[in-house]
C-alpha positions in Angstrom: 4.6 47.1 10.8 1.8 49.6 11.7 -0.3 47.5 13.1 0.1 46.4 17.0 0.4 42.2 17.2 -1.4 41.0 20.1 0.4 38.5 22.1 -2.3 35.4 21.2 -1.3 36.4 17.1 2.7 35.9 18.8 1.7 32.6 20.4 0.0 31.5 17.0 3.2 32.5 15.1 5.5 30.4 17.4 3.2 27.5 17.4 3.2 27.9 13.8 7.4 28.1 13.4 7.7 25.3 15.8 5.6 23.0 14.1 7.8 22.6 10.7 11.3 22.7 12.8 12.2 22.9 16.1 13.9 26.3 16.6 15.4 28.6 19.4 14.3 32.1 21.0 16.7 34.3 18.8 15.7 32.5 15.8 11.9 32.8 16.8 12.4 36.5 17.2 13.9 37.5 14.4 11.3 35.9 12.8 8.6 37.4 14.6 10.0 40.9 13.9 9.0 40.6 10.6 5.7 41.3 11.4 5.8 43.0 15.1 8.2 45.0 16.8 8.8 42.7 20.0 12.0 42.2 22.1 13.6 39.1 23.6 11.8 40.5 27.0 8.6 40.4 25.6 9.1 36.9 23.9 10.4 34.7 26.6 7.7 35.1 28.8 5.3 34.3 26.3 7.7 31.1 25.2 7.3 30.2 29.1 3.8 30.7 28.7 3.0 28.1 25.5 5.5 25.4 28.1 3.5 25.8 30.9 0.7 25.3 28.9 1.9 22.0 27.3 2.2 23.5 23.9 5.9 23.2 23.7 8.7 21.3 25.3 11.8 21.8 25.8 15.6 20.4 25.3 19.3 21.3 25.1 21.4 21.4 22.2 24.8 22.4 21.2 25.8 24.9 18.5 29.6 25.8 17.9 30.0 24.9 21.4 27.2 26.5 22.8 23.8 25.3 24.4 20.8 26.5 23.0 17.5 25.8 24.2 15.0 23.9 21.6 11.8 24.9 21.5 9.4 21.5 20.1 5.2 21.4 19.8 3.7 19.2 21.9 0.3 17.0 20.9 -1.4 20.1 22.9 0.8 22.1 20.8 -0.3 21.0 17.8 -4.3 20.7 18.3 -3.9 24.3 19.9 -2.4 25.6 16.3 -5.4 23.5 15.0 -7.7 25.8 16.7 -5.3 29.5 16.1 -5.7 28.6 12.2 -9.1 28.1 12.5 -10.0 31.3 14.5 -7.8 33.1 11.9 -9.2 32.3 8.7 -12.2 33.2 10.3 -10.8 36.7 11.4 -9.0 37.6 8.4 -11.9 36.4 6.4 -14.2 39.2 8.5 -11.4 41.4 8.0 -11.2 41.7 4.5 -15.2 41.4 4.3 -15.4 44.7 6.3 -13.0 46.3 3.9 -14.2 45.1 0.7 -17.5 46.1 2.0 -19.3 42.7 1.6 -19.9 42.6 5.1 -21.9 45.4 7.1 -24.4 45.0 10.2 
């Protein structure tokens, strides 16, 4: 993608994933490189981040005989996306005012 993803749009997308399944850091980023070029450097500080903040919890699991980390929203977690979609529609919705040219100061 051309254009730069801020780290908050990241935290939304996560937030976002997490809430319909619990998932794991590679499976977050490859699904985050759909839309920004991040790597697993950039990500698992950010993933750190949202647990410190209460948004997400964590827990062990096994996969073909390896432990992954699970990534699950919190209550926090959820309110917190709450607010991201809310901020968004009201972004995008200024966004695509500007362009359309319905909106101008």
């Amino acid at each position: 993608m051309y254009f730069p993803t801020s780290s908050t749009v990241i935290e939304f997308l996560i937030l976002a994933m997490v809430k319909e399944q619990d998932s794991y850091g590679y499976e977050i980023s490859q699904t985050i490189k759909l839309v920004a070029s991040i790597k697993e450097s950039t990500l698992y500080p950010i993933l750190k981040k949202l647990e410190q903040a209460g948004y997400l919890s964590t827990y062990s699991g096994e996969y073909q005989g390896r432990k992954r980390k699970y990534y699950h929203i919190t209550e926090e977690g959820v309110e917190q996306l709450t607010f991201l979609e809310q901020e968004w529609a009201t972004y995008t919705t200024t966004i695509d005012g500007i362009i359309a040219g319905r909106i101008r100061k």
